[in-house]
LOMIVO-950009 format. One record per residue (C-alpha): residue in three letters; x, y, z. Coordinates in steps of 0.5 Angstrom, whole numbers, plus 2048, in hexadecimal, padded with zeros to 3 digits. Example, Ala and Ser with C-alpha at 12.3 -4.5 7.8 and 13.67 -1.06 7.14 Angstrom:
<bakes>
ALA8197F7810;SER81B7FE80E;
</bakes>
This chain:
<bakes>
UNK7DE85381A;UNK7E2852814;UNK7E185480D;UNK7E0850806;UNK7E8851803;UNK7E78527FC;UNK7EB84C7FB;UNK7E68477FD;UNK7E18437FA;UNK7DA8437FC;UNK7D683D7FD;UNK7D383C7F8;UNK7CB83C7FA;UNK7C78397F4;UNK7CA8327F3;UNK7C58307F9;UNK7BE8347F5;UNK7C18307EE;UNK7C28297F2;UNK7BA82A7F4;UNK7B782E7EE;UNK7BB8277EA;UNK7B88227EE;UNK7B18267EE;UNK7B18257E7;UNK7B381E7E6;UNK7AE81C7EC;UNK7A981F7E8;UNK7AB81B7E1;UNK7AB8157E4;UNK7A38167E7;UNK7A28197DF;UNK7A58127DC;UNK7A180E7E0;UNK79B8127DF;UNK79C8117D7;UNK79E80B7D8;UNK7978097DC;UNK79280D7D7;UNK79680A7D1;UNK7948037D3;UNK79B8017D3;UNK79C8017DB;UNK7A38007DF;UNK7A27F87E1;UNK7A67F77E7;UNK7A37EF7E9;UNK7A07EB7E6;UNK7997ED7E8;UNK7997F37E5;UNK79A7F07DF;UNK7947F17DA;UNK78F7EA7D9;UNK78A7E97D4;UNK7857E37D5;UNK7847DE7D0;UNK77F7E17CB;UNK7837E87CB;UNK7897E37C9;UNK7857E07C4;UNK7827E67C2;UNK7887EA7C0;UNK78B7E47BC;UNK7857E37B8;UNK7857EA7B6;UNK78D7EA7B4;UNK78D7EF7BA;UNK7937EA7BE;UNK7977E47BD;UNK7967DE7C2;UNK79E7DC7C5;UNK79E7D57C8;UNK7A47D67CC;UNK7A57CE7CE;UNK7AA7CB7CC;UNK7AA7C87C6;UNK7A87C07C8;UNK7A27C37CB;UNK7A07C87C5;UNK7A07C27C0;UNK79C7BE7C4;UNK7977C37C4;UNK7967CB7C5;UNK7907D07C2;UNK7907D07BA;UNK7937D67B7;UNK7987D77BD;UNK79F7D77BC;UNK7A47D47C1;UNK7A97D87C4;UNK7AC7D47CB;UNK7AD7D87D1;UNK7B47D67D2;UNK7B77D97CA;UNK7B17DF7CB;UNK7B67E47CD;UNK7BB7E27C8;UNK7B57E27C2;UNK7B27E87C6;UNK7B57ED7C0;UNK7B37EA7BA;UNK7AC7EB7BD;UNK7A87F07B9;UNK7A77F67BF;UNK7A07F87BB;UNK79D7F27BB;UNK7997EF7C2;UNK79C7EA7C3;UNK7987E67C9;UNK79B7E07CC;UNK7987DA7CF;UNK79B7D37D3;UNK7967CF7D5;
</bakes>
């Protein structure tokens, strides 16, 4: 049996514990953010259908009560023709590039039918 020389380094042993207290933590933040993000009311939309609905008379609701504005995103042909009254026109097609000029305190509700 050959002993260590003082000359050689010895395996550092640590790197594997650090790699797995590092990625403890960072599942762990992850299962936080979703919960707050859940509980705030602000939950991670990954499909379509997870996309919060309101019906009809909780739209007209939060208008009436200048809680929301009302977003028309047909195109502009068909929102002259006609849309809700007070609500504004921004057509799905230059939604993204309009996107930030939007007020990111106001609820803006959308509608296309």
């Amino acid at each position: 049996m050959q002993k260590p020389t003082k000359g050689k380094k010895r395996k550092n042993n640590a790197l594997p514990i650090v790699l797995f207290i590092a990625l403890g933590l960072i599942g762990m933040g992850v299962l936080v953010y979703q919960g707050v993000r859940g509980l705030t009311g602000n939950p991670i939309i990954k499909s379509q259908d997870d996309v919060p609905r309101l019906s009809v008379e909780e739209a007209y609701q939060a208008v009436r009560q200048g809680q929301a504005v009302l977003v028309d995103t047909r195109s502009v042909e068909q929102f002259a023709e006609l849309h809700a009254l007070g609500a504004i026109n921004l057509p799905i097609g230059s939604l993204e590039s309009t996107l930030a000029s939007l007020d990111p305190e106001v609820w803006y509700i959308t509608y296309c039918t």
